[in-house]
matplotlib code that plots the C-alpha trace (Angstrom):
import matplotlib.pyplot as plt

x = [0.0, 1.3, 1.1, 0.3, 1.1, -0.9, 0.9, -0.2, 0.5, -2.5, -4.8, -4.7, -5.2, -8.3, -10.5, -11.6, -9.3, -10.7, -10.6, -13.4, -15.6, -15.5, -16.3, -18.9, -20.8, -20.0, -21.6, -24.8, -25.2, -24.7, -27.3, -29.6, -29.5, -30.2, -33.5, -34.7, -34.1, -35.7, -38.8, -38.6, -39.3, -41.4, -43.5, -43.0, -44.1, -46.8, -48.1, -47.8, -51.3, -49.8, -49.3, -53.3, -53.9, -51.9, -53.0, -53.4, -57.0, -57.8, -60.0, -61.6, -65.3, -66.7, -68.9, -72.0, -72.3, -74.2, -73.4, -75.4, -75.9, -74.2, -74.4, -76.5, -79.5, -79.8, -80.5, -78.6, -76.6, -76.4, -74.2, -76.5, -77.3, -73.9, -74.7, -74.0, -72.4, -69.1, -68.3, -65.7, -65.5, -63.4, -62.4, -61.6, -61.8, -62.1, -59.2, -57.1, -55.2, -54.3, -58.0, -59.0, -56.6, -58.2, -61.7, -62.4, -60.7, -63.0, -66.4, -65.4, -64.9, -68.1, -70.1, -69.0, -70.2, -73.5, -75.4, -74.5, -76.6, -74.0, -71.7, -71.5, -69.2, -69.1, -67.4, -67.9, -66.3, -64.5, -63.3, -59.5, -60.4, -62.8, -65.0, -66.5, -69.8, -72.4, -73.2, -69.1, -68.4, -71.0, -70.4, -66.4, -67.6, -70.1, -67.4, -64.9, -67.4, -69.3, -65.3, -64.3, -67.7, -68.7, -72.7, -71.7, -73.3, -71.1, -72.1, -70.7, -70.3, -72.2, -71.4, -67.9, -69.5, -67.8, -65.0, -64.6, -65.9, -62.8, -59.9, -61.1, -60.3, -57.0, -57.9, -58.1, -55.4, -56.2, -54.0, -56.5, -57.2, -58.1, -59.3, -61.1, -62.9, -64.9, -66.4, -69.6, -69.7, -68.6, -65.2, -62.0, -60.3, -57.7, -56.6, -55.1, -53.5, -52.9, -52.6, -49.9, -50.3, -51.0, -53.3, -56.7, -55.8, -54.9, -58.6, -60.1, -58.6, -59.5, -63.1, -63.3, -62.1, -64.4, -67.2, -66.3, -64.9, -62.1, -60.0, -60.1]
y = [0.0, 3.4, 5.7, 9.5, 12.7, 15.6, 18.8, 22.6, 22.6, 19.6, 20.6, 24.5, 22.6, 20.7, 24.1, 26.3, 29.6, 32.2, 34.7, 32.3, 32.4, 36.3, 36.5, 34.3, 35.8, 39.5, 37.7, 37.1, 40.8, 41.9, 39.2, 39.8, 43.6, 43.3, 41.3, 43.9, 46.5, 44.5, 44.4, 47.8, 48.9, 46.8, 48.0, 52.0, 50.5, 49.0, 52.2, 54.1, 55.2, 53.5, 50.2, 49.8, 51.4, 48.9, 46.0, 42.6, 42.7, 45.8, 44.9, 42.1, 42.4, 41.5, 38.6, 37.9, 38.6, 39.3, 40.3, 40.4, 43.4, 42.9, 46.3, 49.2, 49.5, 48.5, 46.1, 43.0, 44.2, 41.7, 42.5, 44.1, 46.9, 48.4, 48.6, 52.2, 53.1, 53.6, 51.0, 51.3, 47.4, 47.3, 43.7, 44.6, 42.4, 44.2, 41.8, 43.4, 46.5, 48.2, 47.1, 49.7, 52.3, 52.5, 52.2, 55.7, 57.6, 55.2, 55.9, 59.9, 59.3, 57.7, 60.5, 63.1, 61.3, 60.3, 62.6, 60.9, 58.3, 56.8, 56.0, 53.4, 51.9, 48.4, 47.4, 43.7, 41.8, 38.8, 36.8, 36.0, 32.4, 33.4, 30.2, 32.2, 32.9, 35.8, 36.8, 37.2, 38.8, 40.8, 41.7, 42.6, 45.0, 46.7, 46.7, 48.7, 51.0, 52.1, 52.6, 54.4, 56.7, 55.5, 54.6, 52.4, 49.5, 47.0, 43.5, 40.5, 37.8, 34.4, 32.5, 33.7, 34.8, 38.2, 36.5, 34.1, 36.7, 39.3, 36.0, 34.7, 38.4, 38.2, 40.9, 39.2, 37.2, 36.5, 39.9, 42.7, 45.0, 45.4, 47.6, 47.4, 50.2, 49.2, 51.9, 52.0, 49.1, 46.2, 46.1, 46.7, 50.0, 49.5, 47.8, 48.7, 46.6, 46.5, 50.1, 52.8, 57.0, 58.4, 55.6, 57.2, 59.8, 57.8, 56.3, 59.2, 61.3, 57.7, 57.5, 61.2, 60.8, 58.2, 60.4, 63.1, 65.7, 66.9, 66.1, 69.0]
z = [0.0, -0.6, 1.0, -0.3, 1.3, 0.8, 0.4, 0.2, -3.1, -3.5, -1.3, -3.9, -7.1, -5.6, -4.7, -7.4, -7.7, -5.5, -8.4, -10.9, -7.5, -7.5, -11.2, -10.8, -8.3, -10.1, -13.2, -11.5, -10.2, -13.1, -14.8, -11.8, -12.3, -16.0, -15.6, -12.9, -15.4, -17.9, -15.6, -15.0, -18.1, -19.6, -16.6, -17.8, -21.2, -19.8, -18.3, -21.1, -23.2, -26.5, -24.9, -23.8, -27.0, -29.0, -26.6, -28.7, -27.5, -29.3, -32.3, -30.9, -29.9, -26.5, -26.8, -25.3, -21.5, -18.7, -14.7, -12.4, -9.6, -6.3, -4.1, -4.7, -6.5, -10.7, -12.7, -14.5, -17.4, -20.7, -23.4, -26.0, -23.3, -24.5, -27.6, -29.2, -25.7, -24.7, -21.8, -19.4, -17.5, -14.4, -13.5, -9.8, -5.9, -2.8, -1.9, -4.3, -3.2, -6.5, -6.8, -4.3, -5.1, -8.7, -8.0, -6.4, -9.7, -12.0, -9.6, -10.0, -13.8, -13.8, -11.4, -13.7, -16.7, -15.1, -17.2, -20.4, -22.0, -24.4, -21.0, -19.0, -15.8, -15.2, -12.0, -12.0, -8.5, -8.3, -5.5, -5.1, -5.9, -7.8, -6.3, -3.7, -2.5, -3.6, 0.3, 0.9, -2.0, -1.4, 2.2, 1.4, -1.5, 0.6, 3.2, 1.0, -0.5, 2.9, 4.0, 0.9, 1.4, -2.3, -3.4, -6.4, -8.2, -8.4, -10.4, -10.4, -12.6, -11.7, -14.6, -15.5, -18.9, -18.9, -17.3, -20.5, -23.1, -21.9, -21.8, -25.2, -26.4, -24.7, -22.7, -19.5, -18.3, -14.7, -13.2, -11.4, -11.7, -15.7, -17.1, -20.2, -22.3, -25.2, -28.1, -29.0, -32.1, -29.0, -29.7, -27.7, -27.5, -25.0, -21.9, -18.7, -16.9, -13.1, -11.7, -11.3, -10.5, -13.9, -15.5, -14.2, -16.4, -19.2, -19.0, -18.5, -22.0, -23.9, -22.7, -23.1, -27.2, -27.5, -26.5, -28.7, -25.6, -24.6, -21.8, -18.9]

ax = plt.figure().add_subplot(projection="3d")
ax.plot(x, y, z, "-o")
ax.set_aspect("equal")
plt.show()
């Protein structure tokens, strides 16, 4: 048996030089920094009125649909009740806090439109799981609005119809809020989606064009 000695020099040759180690983790800084930066700025882009104008979904009609009134007073809305309006459908959860954030610049949007005839809001609430029940959904909503001092219909959507009308467009892809507004033939105009400072205003001078004004 022989026998073999280890020496310093050995022992150097088996670890991996100190200086690859360094350049390694250096490298994945600087990969880690790049993908932030990516993110970054495909969120800017995102926020930006040509990207919801320019939204794949754009084009494509809103199929058939109908919600269903969960707080305040008003009655079920089908698809055809849109027809010749502009529509402005906010996919939105009291769960959801760039949800809540949103909702009070849209309900203003929509107070100061009130008088016109060839307008209309749709807040329709989902559920997280969107598997819950009508009463919590209900009671959460009511919850937020009393808190937020807002008398709002808000509808729901019982059979997912909007729910699968919006995906099949590929407006909806399961991220709230959205934001959808939809001219006065039934078809897409843009899409919003989440919520960042600035947006409301973006919705606000593309609902405005649609109806023929100018923004204030």
């Amino acid at each position: 048996m022989s026998n073999t000695i280890e020496t310093p020099e050995s022992h150097a040759t088996a670890s991996p030089p100190r200086q690859n180690s360094t350049l390694t983790v250096l490298g994945l800084i600087v990969i880690a920094a790049a993908v932030l930066y990516l993110l970054a700025t495909r969120e800017r882009r995102d926020a930006t009125p040509d990207a919801a104008l320019s939204h794949p979904a754009v084009g494509a009609p809103l199929a058939d649909f109908d919600v269903a009134v969960l707080t305040g007073e008003g009655e079920n809305v089908l698809a055809g009740d849109l027809k010749g309006k502009v529509a402005l459908v906010s996919f939105w959860g009291p769960w959801c806090g760039p949800c809540k954030t949103e909702f009070p610049h849209l309900a203003k949007l929509a107070e100061n439109l009130r008088a016109r005839d060839d307008f209309r809001w749709l807040p329709v609430t989902y559920d997280q799981s969107l598997a819950g029940s009508p009463q919590q959904l209900r009671q959460d909503a009511s919850a937020f609005l009393s808190q937020a001092g807002l008398k709002t219909v808000t509808y729901h959507d019982p059979n997912e119809s909007l729910l699968g009308a919006a995906s099949a467009a590929g407006a909806f892809d399961g991220a709230f809020p959205c934001t959808i507004l939809v001219d006065k033939s039934g078809h897409i105009h843009a899409v919003w989606k989440g919520f960042r400072p600035g947006v409301e205003k973006q919705v606000e001078a593309a609902v405005l064009e649609l109806l023929d004004e100018k923004a204030g």
